[in-house]
N, C-alpha and C positions, 0 to 999 in steps of 0.2 A: 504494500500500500504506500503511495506517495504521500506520507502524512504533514509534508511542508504545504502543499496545496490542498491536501484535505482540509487542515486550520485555517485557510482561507476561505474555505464557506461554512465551516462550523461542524465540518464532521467530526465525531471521535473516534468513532470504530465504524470500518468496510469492511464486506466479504461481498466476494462474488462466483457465483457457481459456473466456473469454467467450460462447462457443456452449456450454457445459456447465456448467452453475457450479458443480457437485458436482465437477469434472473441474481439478485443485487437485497442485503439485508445490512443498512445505515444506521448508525444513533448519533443525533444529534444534541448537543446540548448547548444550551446559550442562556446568559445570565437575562432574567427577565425581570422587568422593572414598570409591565403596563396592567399587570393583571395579579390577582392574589388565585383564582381559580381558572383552571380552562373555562368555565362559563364568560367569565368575566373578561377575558380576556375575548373569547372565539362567538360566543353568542350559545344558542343553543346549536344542538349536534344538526339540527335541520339546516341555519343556516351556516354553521362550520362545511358542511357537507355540500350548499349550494354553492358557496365561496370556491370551496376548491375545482367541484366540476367547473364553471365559470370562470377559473385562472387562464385556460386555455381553449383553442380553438377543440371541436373533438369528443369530448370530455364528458364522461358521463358518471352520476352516482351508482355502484353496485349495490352497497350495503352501508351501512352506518349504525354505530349498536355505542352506546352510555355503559361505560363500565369504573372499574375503582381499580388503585393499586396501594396498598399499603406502605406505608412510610413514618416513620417513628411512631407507630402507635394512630396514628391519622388514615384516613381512609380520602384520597384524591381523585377527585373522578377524572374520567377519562375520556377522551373520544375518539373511537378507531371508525375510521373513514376507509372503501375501497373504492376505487378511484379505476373505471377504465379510460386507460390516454388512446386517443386514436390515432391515426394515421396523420401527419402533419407534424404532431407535436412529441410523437416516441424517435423520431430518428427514424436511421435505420431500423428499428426493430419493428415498423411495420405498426402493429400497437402493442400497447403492454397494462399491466393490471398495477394498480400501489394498491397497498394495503399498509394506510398509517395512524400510529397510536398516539397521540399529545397528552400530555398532562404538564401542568406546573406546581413546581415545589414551591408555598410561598415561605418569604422570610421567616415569619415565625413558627413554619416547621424546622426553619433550616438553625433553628439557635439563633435569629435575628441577624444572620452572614448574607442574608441578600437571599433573594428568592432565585429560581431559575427553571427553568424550558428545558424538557425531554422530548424532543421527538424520536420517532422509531419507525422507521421506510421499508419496507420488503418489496418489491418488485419483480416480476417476469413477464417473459414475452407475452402475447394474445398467445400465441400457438401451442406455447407448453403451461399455459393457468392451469385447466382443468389438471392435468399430472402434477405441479406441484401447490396447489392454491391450501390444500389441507397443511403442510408443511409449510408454509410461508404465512397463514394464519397464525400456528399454532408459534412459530418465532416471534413476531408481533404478541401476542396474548402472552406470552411466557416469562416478558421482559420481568425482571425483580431486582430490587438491590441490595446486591451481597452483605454489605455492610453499611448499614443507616444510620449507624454512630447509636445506637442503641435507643431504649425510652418507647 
């Protein structure tokens, strides 16, 4: 991974599945300073969901589902969006599916250090979703943090 130029859009961690190269599982993290909850920040999941189909030409909502991920003892809700990108807007890859999870940490979960933004991306081709979309869900849906600093 080129991790000099991944810091420049805010990636922390890339993987990509070498038999698919549209076929891609990102987290990103950035210090967030406009919102204390994904609601707050994103609206609700309908229009988080319309926002994103809307980024691009193409673009359509699959799914969208309100979930939680625990953190110090806190329970932060979530919002995984699947996202199909069409033709135009995937590249070369023809189209392709995202499947993304956001929540924010605010400040005073974080010990009052500043709040901050998780996103979590999984992506593959149109071609090969259906083969890997239960796997690329269950990455997304899996995300936890190792260590929360306890509490």
């Amino acid at each position: 991974m080129d991790v000099a130029s991944a810091r420049v859009v805010g990636v922390d961690a890339s993987w990509r599945d070498g038999n698919d190269l549209a076929s891609t599982l990102a987290v990103f993290v950035k210090v967030d300073e406009r919102g204390r909850t994904v609601r707050e920040k994103y609206g609700t999941i309908e229009e988080d969901a319309r926002r994103r189909a809307e980024s691009a030409q193409n673009q359509r909502t699959l799914a969208k589902r309100v979930g939680t991920i625990a953190y110090r003892g806190r329970a932060l809700e979530t919002h995984e969006i699947e996202t199909e990108v069409g033709a135009g807007s995937a590249g070369r890859f023809g189209s392709a599916i995202e499947v993304a999870r956001v929540f924010i940490v605010p400040a005073e979960a974080n010990g009052g250090d500043g709040g901050w933004e998780v996103f979590v991306r999984a992506t593959a081709s149109g071609s090969s979703w259906r083969r890997v979309q239960a796997q690329l869900r269950q990455a997304v849906e899996s995300f936890r943090f190792v260590d929360d600093g306890g509490g």
